[in-house]
VOFIFI-94415 format. One record per residue (C-alpha): z, x, y; residue number from 1; residue in one letter. Coordinates in nm, 3 decimals. Example, Ala and Ser with C-alpha at 12.3 -4.5 7.8 and 13.67 -1.06 7.14 Angstrom:
REM residues 2
{zz = 0.780	xx = 1.230	yy = -0.450	koldren = 1	markol = a}
{zz = 0.714	xx = 1.367	yy = -0.106	koldren = 2	markol = s}
//
This chain:
REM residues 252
{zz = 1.745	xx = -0.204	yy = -0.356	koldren = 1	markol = x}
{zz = 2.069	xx = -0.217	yy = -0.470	koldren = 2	markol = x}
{zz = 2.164	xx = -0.510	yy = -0.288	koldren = 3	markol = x}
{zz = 1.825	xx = -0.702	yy = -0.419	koldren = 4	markol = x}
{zz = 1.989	xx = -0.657	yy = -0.801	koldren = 5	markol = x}
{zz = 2.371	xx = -0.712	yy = -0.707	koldren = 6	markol = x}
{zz = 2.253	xx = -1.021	yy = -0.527	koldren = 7	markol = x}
{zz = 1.999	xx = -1.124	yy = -0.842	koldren = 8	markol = x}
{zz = 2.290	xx = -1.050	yy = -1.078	koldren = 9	markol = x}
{zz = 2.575	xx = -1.246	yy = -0.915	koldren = 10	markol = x}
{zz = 2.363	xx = -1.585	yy = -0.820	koldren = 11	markol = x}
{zz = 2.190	xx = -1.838	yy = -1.058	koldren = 12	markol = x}
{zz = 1.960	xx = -1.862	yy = -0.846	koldren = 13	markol = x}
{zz = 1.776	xx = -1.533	yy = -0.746	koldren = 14	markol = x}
{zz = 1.511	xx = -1.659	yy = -0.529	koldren = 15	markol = x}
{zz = 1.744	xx = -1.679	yy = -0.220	koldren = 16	markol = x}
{zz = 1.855	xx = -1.362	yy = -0.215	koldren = 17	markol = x}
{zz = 1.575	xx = -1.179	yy = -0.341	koldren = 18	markol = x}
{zz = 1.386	xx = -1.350	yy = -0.055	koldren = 19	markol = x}
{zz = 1.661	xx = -1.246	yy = 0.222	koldren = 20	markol = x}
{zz = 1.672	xx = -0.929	yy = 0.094	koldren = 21	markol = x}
{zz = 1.307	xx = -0.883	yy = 0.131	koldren = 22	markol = x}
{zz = 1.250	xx = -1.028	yy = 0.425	koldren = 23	markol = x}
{zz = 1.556	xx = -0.823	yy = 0.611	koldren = 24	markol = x}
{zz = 1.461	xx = -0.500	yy = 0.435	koldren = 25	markol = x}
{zz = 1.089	xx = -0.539	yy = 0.554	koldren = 26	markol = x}
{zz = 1.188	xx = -0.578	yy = 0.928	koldren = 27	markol = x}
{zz = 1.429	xx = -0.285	yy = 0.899	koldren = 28	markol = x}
{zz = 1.173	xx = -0.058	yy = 0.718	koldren = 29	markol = x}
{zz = 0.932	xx = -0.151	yy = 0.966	koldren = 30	markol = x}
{zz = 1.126	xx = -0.051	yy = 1.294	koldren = 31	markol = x}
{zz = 1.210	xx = 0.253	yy = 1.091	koldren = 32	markol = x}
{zz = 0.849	xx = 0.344	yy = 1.039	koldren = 33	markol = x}
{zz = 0.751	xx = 0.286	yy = 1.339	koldren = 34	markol = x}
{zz = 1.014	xx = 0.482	yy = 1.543	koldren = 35	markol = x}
{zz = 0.884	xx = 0.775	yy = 1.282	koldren = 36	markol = x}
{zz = 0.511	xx = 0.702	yy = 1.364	koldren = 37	markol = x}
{zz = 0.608	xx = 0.751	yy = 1.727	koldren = 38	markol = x}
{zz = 0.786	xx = 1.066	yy = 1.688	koldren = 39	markol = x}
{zz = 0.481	xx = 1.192	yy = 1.426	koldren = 40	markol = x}
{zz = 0.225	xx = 1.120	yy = 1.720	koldren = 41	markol = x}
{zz = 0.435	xx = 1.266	yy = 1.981	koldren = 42	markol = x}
{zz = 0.485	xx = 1.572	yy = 1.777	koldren = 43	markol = x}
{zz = 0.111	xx = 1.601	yy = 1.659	koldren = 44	markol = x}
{zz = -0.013	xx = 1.540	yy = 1.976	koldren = 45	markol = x}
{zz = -0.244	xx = 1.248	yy = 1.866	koldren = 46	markol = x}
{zz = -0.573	xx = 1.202	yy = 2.006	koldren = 47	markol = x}
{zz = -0.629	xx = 0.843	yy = 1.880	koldren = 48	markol = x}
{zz = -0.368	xx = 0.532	yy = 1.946	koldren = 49	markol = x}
{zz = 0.043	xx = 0.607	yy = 1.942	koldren = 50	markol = x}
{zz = 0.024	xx = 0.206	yy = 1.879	koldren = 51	markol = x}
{zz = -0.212	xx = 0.260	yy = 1.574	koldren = 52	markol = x}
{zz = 0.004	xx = 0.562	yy = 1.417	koldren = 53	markol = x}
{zz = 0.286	xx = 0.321	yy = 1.423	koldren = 54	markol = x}
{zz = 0.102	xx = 0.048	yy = 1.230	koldren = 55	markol = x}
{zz = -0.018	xx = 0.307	yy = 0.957	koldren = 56	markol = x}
{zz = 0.377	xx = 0.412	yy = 0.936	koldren = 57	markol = x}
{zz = 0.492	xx = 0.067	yy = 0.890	koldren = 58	markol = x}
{zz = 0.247	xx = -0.009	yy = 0.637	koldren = 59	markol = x}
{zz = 0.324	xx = 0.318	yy = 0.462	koldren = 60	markol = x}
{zz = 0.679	xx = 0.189	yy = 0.419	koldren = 61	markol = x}
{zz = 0.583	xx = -0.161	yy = 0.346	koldren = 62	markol = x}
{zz = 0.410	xx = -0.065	yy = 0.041	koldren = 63	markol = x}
{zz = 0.634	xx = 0.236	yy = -0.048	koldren = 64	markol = x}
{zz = 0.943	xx = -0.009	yy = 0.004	koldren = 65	markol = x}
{zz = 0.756	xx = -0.253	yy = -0.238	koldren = 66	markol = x}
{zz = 0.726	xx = -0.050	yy = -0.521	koldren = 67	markol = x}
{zz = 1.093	xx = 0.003	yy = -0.489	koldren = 68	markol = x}
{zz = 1.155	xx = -0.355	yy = -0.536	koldren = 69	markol = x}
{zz = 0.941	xx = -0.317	yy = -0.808	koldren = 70	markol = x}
{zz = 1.143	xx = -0.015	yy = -0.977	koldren = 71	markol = x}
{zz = 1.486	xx = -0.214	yy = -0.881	koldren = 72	markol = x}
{zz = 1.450	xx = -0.539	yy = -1.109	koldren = 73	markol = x}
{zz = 1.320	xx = -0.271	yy = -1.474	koldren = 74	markol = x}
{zz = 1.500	xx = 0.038	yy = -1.394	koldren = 75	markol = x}
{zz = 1.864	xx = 0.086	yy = -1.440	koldren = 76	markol = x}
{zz = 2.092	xx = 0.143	yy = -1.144	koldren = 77	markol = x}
{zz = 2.189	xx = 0.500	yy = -1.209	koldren = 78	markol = x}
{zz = 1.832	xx = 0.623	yy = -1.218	koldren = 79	markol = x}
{zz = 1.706	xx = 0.361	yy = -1.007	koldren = 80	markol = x}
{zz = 1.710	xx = 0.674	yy = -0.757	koldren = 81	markol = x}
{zz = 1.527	xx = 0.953	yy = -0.910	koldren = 82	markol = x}
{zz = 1.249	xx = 0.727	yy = -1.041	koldren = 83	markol = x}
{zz = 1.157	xx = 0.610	yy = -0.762	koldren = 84	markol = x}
{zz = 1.152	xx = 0.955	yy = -0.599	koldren = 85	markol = x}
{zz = 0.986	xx = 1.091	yy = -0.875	koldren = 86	markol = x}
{zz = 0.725	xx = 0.823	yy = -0.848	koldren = 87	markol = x}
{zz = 0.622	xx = 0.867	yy = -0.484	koldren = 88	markol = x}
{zz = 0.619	xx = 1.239	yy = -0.481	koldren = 89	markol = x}
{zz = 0.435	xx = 1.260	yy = -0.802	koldren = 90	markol = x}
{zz = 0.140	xx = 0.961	yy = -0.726	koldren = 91	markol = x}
{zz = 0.205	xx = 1.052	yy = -0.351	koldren = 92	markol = x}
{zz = 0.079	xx = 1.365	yy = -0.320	koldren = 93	markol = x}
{zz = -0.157	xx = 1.413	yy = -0.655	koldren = 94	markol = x}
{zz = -0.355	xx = 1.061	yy = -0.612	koldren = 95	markol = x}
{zz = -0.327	xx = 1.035	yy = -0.235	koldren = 96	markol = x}
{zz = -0.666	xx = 1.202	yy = -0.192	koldren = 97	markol = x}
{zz = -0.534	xx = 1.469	yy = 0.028	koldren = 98	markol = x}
{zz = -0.482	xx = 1.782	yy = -0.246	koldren = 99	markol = x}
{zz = -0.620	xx = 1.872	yy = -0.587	koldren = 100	markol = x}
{zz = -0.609	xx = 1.710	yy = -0.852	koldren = 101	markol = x}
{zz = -0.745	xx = 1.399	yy = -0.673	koldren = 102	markol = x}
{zz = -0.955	xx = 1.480	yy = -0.348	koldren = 103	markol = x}
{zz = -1.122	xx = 1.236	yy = -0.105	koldren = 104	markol = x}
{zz = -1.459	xx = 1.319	yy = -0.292	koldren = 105	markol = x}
{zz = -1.371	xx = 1.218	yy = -0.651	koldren = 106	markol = x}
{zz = -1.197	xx = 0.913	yy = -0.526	koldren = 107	markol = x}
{zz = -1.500	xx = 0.793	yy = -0.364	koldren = 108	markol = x}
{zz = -1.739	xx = 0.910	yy = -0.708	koldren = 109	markol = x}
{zz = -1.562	xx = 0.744	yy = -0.919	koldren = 110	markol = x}
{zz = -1.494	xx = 0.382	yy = -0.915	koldren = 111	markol = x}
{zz = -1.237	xx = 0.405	yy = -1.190	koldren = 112	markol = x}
{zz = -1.062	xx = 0.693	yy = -1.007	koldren = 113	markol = x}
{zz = -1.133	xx = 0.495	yy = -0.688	koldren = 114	markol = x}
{zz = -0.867	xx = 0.198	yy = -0.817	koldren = 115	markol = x}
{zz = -0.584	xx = 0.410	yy = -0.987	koldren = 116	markol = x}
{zz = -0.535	xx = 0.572	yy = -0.665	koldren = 117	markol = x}
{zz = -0.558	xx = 0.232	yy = -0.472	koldren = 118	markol = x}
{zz = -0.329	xx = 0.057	yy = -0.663	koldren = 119	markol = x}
{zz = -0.079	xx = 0.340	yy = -0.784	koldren = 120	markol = x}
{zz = -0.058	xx = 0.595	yy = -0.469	koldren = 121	markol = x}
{zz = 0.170	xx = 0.513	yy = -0.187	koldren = 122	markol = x}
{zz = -0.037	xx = 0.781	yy = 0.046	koldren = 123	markol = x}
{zz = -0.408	xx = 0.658	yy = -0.037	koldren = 124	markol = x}
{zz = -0.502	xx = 0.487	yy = 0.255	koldren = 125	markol = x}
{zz = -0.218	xx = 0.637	yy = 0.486	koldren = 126	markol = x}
{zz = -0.388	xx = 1.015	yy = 0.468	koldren = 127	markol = x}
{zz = -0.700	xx = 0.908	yy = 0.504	koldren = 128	markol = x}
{zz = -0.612	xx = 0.638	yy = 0.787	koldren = 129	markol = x}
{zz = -0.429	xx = 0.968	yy = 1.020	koldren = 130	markol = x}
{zz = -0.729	xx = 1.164	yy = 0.964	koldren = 131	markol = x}
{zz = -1.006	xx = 0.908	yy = 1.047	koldren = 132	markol = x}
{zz = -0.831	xx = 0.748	yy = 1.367	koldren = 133	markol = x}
{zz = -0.857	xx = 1.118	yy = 1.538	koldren = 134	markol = x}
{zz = -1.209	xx = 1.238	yy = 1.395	koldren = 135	markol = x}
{zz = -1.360	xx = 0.879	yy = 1.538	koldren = 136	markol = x}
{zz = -1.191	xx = 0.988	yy = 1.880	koldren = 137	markol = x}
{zz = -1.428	xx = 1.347	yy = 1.871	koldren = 138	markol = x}
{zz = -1.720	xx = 1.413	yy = 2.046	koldren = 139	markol = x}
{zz = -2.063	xx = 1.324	yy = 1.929	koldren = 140	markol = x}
{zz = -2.164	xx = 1.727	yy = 1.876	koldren = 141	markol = x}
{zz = -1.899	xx = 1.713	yy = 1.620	koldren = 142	markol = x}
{zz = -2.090	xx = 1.485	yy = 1.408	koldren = 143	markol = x}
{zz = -1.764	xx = 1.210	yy = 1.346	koldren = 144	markol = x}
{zz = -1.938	xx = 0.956	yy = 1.596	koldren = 145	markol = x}
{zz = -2.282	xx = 0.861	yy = 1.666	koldren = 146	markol = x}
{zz = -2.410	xx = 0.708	yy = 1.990	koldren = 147	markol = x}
{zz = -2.651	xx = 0.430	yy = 2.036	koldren = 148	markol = x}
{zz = -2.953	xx = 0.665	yy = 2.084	koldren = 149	markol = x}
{zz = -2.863	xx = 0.818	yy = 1.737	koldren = 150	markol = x}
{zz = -3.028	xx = 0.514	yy = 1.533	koldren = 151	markol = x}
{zz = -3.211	xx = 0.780	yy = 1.274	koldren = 152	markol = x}
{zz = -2.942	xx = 1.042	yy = 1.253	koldren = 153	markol = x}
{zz = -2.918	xx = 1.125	yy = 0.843	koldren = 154	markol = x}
{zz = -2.623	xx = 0.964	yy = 0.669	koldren = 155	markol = x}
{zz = -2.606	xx = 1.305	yy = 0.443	koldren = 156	markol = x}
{zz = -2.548	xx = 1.524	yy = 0.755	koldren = 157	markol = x}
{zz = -2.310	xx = 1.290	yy = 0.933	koldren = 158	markol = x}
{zz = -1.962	xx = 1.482	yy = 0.921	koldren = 159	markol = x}
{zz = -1.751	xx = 1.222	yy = 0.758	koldren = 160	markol = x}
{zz = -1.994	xx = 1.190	yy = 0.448	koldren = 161	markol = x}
{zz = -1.960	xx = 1.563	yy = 0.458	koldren = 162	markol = x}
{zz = -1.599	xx = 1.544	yy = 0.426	koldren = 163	markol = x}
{zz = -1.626	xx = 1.226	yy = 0.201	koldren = 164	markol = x}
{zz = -1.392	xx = 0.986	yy = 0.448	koldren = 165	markol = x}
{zz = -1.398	xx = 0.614	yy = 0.548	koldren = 166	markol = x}
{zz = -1.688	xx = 0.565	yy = 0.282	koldren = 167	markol = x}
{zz = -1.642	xx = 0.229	yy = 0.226	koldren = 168	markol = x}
{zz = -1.646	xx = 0.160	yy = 0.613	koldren = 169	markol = x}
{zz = -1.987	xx = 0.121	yy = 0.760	koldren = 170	markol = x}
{zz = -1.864	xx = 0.133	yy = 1.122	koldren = 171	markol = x}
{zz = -1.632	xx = 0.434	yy = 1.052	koldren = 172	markol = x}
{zz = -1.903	xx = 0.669	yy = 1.292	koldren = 173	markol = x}
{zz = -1.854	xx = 0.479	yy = 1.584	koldren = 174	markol = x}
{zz = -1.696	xx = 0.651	yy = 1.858	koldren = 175	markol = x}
{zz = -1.344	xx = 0.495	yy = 1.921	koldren = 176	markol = x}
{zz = -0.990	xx = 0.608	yy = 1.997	koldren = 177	markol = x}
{zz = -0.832	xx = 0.266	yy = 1.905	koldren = 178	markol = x}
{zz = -0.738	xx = 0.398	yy = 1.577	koldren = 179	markol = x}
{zz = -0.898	xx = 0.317	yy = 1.248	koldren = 180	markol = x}
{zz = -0.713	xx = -0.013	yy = 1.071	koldren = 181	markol = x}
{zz = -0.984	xx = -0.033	yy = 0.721	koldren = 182	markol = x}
{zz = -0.719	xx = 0.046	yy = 0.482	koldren = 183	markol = x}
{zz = -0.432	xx = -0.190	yy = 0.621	koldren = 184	markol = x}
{zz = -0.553	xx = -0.503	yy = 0.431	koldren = 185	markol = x}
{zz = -0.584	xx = -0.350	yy = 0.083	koldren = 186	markol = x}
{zz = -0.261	xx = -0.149	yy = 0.163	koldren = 187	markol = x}
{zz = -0.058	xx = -0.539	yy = 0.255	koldren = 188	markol = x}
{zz = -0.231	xx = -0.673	yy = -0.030	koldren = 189	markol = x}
{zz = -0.097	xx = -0.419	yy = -0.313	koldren = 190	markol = x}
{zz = 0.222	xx = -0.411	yy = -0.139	koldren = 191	markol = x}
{zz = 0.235	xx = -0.814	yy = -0.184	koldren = 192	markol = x}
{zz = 0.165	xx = -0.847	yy = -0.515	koldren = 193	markol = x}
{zz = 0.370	xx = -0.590	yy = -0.583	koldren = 194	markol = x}
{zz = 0.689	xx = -0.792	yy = -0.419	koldren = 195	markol = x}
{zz = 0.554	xx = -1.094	yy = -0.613	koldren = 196	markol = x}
{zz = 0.541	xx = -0.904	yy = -0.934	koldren = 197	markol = x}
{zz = 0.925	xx = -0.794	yy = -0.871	koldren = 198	markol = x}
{zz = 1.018	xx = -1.190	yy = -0.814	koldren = 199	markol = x}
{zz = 0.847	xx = -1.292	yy = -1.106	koldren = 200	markol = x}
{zz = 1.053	xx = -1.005	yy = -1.302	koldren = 201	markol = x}
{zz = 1.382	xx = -1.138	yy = -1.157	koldren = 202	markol = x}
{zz = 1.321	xx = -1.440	yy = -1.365	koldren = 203	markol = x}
{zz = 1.260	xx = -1.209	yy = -1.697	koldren = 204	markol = x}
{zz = 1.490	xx = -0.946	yy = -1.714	koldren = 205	markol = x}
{zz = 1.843	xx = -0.911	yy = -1.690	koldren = 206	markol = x}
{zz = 1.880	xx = -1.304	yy = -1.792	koldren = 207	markol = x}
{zz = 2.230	xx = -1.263	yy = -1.910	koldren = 208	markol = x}
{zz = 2.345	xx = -1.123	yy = -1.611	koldren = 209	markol = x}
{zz = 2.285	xx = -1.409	yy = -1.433	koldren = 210	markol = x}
{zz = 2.418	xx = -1.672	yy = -1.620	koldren = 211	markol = x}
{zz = 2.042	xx = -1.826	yy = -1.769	koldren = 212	markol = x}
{zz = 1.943	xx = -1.904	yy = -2.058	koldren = 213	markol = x}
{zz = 1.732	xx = -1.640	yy = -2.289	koldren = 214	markol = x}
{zz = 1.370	xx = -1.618	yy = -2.202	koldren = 215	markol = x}
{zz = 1.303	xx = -1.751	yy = -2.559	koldren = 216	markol = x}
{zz = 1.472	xx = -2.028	yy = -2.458	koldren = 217	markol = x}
{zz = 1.293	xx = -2.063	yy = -2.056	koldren = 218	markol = x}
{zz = 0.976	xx = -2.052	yy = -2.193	koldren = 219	markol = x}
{zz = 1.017	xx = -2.379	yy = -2.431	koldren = 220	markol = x}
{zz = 1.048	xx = -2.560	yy = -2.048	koldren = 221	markol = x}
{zz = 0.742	xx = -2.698	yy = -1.915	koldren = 222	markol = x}
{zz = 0.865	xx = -2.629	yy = -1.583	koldren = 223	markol = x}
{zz = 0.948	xx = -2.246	yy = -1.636	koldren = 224	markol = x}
{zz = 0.624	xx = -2.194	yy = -1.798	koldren = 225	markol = x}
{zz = 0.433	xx = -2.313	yy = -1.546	koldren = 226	markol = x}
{zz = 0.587	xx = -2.149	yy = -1.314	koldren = 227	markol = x}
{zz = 0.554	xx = -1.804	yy = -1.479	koldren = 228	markol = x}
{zz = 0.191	xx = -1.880	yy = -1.553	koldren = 229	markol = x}
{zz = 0.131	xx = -1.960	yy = -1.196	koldren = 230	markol = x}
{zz = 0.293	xx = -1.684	yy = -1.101	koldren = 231	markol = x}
{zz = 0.122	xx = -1.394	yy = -1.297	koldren = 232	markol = x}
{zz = -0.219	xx = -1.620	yy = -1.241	koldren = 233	markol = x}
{zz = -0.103	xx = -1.536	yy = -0.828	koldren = 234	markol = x}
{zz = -0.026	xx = -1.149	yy = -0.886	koldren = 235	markol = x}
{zz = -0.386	xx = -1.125	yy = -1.049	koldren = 236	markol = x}
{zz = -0.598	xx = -1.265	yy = -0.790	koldren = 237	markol = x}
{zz = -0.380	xx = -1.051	yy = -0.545	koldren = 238	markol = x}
{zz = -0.431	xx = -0.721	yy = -0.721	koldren = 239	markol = x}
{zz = -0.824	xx = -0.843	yy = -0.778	koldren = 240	markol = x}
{zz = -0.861	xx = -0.945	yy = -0.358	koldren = 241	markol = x}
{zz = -0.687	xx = -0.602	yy = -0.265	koldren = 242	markol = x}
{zz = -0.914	xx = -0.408	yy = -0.556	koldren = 243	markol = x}
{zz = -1.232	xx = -0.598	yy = -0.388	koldren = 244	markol = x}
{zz = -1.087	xx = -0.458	yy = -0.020	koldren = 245	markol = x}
{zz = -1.174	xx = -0.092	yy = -0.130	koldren = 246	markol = x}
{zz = -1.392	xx = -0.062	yy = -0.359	koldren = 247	markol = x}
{zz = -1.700	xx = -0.241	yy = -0.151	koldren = 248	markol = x}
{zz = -1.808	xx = -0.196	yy = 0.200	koldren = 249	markol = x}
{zz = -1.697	xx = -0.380	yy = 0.493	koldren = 250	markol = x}
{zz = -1.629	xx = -0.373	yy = 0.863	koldren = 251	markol = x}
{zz = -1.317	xx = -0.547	yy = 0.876	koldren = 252	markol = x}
//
């Protein structure tokens, strides 16, 4: 993060090295995250796919990383560090779904509820992804998965609507041990607009810094506007597609 604003600061143009940083911070993060998911399975013992605990990891980190581009461009240096810590243990582990406050069953009763976690905890869909992948991997008599033959089995008695998990997934009671991937899309989608979001701030704040003109100024060029319009036009329709991901039902 601190290399994303020194970079910013010292060149004219930030998009360069806001885009190297990004793209060399996302491949480290990534091989990070997934040497921890390997470790966490062989640790835990997972039932479900090593290969699928790996790709929840790395898209924990890709959206945890994001909203520390985020914080880097608005929040000073020397507290760049405890805000961001604050941040992810605070939304992390009181809107995750996985403790009071916040559980699993007021997320998915409350549509309002349902999109302040999605869009503001770091953990949403990561808790709920490492508890799913192993319940699907159960036996039928645990009520998780349903067979073929179990075409009239009640949807109030089925174990994961007891447990209110994977409700917005209409195949989540099929018997696999592939892993469970439903909340990767909306997780890559709030982690992309939330990178976007930090490059269109690079172009807002700390102007002086790198050697542009006031925004005042920016804004009185067609070209800058339209860019910045285009821009925040892009971040909504990202935050409204990854919104629309988990708040309706789908397969996929």
């Amino acid at each position: 993060m601190l290399d994303l604003f020194l970079s910013s600061s010292a060149s004219t143009h930030c998009d360069t090295p806001a885009s190297a940083v990004n793209i060399s911070s996302t491949i480290e993060h990534s091989v990070q995250m997934a040497l921890a998911g390997l470790v966490c399975a062989f640790v835990r013992g997972t039932i479900s796919s090593w290969f699928g605990v790996m790709c929840n990891f790395i898209m924990l980190g890709w959206i945890s990383v994001s909203w520390a581009f985020l914080f880097s461009v608005v929040v000073p240096l020397k507290n760049l560090v405890v805000v961001v810590g604050f941040y992810m243990a605070f939304f992390g582990l009181l809107a995750g779904g996985g403790i009071p406050p916040i559980e699993y069953k007021e997320i998915y009763s409350n549509t309002s509820i349902e999109i302040l976690c999605g869009l503001f905890s770091p953990t949403r869909f990561f808790i709920e992804t490492v508890v799913v992948s192993d319940f699907r991997c159960l036996l039928e008599q645990t009520g998780f998965s349903q067979g073929e033959h179990a075409v009239h089995f009640p949807e109030e008695k089925r174990s994961f609507t007891k447990i209110h998990l994977g409700r917005r997934d209409n195949s989540v009671g099929s018997y696999s041990c592939n892993g469970w991937y439903w909340g990767y899309l909306p997780s890559f989608l709030v982690g992309l607009a939330l990178r976007v979001s930090a490059g269109l701030l690079l172009h807002m704040v700390n102007r002086s810094k790198q050697s542009k003109v006031s925004l005042r100024k920016a804004f009185l060029q067609p070209r800058f506007a339209l860019v910045v319009v285009g821009t925040s036009v892009l971040i909504i329709l990202l935050f409204a597609l990854a919104v629309f991901t988990f708040i309706v039902e789908r397969r996929w």
